[in-house]
C-alpha positions in Angstrom: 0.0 0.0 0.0 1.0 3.7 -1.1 0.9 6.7 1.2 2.1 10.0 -0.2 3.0 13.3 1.3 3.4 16.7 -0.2 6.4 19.0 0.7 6.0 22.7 0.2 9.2 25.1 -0.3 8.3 28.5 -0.6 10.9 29.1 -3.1 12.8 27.7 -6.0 16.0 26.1 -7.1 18.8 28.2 -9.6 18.8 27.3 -12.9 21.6 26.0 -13.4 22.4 28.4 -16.0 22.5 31.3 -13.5 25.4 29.4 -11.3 27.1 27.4 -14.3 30.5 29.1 -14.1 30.4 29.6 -9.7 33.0 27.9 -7.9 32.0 24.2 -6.9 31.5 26.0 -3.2 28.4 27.8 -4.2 27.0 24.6 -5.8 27.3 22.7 -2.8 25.9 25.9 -0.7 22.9 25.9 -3.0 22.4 21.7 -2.4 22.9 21.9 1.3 20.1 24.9 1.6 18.2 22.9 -0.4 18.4 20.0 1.5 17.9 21.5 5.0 14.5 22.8 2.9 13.2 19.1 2.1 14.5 17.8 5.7 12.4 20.5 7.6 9.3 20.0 5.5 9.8 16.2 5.5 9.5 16.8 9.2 6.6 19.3 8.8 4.3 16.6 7.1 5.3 13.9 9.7 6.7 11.7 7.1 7.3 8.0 8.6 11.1 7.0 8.7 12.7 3.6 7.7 10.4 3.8 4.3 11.2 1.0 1.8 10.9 3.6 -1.1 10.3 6.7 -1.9 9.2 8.5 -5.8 8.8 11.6 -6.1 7.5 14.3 -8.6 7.8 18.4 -8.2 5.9 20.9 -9.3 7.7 24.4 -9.6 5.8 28.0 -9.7 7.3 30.9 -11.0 5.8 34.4 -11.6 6.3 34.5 -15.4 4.9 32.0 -17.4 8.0 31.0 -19.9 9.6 27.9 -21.3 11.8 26.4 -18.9 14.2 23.5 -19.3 13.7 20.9 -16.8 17.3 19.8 -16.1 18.3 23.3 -15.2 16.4 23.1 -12.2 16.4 18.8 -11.5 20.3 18.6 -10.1 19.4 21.1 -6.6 16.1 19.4 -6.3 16.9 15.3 -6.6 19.8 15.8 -5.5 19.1 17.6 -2.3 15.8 15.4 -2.0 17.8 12.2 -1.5 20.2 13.5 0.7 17.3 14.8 2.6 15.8 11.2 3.1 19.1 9.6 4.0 20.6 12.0 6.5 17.3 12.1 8.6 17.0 8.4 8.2 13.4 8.2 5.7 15.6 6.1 3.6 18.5 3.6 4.2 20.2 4.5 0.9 19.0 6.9 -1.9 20.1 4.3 -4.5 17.9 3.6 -7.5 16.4 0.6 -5.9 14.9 2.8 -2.8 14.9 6.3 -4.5 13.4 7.0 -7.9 12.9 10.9 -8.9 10.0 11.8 -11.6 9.3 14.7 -13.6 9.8 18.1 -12.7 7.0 20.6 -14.3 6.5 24.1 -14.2 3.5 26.0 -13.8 2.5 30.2 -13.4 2.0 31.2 -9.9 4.3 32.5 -6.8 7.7 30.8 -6.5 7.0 27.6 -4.5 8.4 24.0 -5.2 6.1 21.6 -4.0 7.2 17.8 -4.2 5.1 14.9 -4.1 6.1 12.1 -2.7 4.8 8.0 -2.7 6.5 6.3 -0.4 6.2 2.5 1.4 
């Protein structure tokens, strides 16, 4: 049986576009923010540790409705997402087998990221 949870960030990720030619620091500094982002909010929503698995989706808003390229903002959000999970102990491992990350779409609205996770 599937329970899911969504996570609410009332921001979003660089493109990777804006911080493509930073110093590997300010990468890292962008990941760890956003990971301390998913941990609080995986805390907010009382999600159960020890899961088996975990996939999740996101949806980010942005003010201006434009084409946006997915993989510009996917590396700060999986990435941070699954170091979320394993550091607080929601997963044992973010490996493919426990840890799959979907789609990313965008939509018109405030900047928010808001993940969705299924998890067992």
């Amino acid at each position: 049986m599937s329970r899911e949870a969504y996570l609410v960030i009332d921001d979003t990720p660089p493109s990777l576009n804006v911080v493509a030619h930073t110093h590997w620091r300010k990468y890292h500094g962008i990941k760890k923010l956003w990971q301390e982002f998913c941990e609080a909010a995986l805390m907010e929503q009382a999600v159960p540790r020890h899961l088996a698995s975990v996939r999740a989706t996101a949806i980010l808003a942005f003010p201006k409705d434009r084409s946006r390229d997915e993989g510009n903002f996917r590396f700060f959000v999986e990435k941070a997402l699954g170091d979320a999970l394993t550091n607080g102990g929601w997963l044992a491992d973010d490996t493919a087998e426990q840890y799959t990350f979907g789609a990313i779409t965008f939509t018109k609205g405030r900047k928010r990221t808001t993940i969705r996770l299924e998890f067992e």
